[in-house]
N, C-alpha and C positions, 0 to 999 in steps of 0.2 A: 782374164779372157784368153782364151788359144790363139796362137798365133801362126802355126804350123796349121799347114793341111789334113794332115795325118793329124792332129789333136783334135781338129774341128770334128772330123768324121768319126772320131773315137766319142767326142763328146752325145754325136747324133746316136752311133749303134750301140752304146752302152744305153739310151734312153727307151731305143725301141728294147732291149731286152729285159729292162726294167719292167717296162707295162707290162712285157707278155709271160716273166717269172709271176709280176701281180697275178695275175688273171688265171694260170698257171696252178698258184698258191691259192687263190681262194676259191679256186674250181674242188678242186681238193677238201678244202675247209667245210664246201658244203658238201660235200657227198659225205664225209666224216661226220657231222649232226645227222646228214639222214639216213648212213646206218647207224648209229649211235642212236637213234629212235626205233630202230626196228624191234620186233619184240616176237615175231615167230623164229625160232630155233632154225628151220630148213631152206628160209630165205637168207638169215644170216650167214649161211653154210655157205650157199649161194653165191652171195657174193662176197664173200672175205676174197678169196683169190684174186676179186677185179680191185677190190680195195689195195689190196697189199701190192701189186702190180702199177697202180698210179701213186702211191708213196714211195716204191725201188725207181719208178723211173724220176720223180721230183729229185731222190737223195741223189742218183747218176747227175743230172742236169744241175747238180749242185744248186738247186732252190731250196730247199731246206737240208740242214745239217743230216748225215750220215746216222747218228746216233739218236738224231731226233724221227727221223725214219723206224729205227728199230724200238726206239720208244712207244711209239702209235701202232707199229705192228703188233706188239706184245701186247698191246695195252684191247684190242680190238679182237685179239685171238684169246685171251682170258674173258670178256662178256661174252663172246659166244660158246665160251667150253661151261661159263655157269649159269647159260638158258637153260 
C-alpha cells in the first residue's frame, strides 16, 4: 500500500488512464471489424484515411505499440488495394 501522497494520487491517475487507453483501444478494435467487413472498394477508400488517423493517434498516445500501428495500417491498405 502507498504511503506517500504523491504515490496515492499516482496510484488513482494511472487507473483513470487505464480505463480511458481501454476504451480508447477497443474503440479502435471495433471500427477495425467494421472496416474489415466492408466490401465496396469506394467506401473503403473513404475511409482508410480516418482509420489510419485513429491508429497514428493511439501509436502517439502510446496505447498500442508503434509498430503494431504500422502493422494494421499495412495490413488494411493491402485489402483495400485488392478490392
Amino acid at each position: 500500500m502507498a504511503h506517500h501522497k504523491s504515490a496515492k494520487k499516482r496510484i488513482r491517475s494511472n487507473e483513470a488512464k487505464r480505463i480511458e487507453n481501454r476504451y480508447y483501444a477497443k474503440t479502435m478494435r471495433n471500427a477495425l471489424r467494421d472496416f474489415r467487413a466492408l466490401t465496396d472498394k469506394a467506401v473503403a477508400v473513404e475511409q482508410l484515411p480516418k482509420m489510419n488517423s485513429i491508429i497514428d493517434k493511439l501509436a502517439k498516445r502510446s496505447v498500442i505499440h508503434k509498430n503494431k500501428a504500422a502493422n494494421l495500417k499495412s495490413k488494411i491498405a493491402l485489402k483495400v488495394n485488392a478490392m
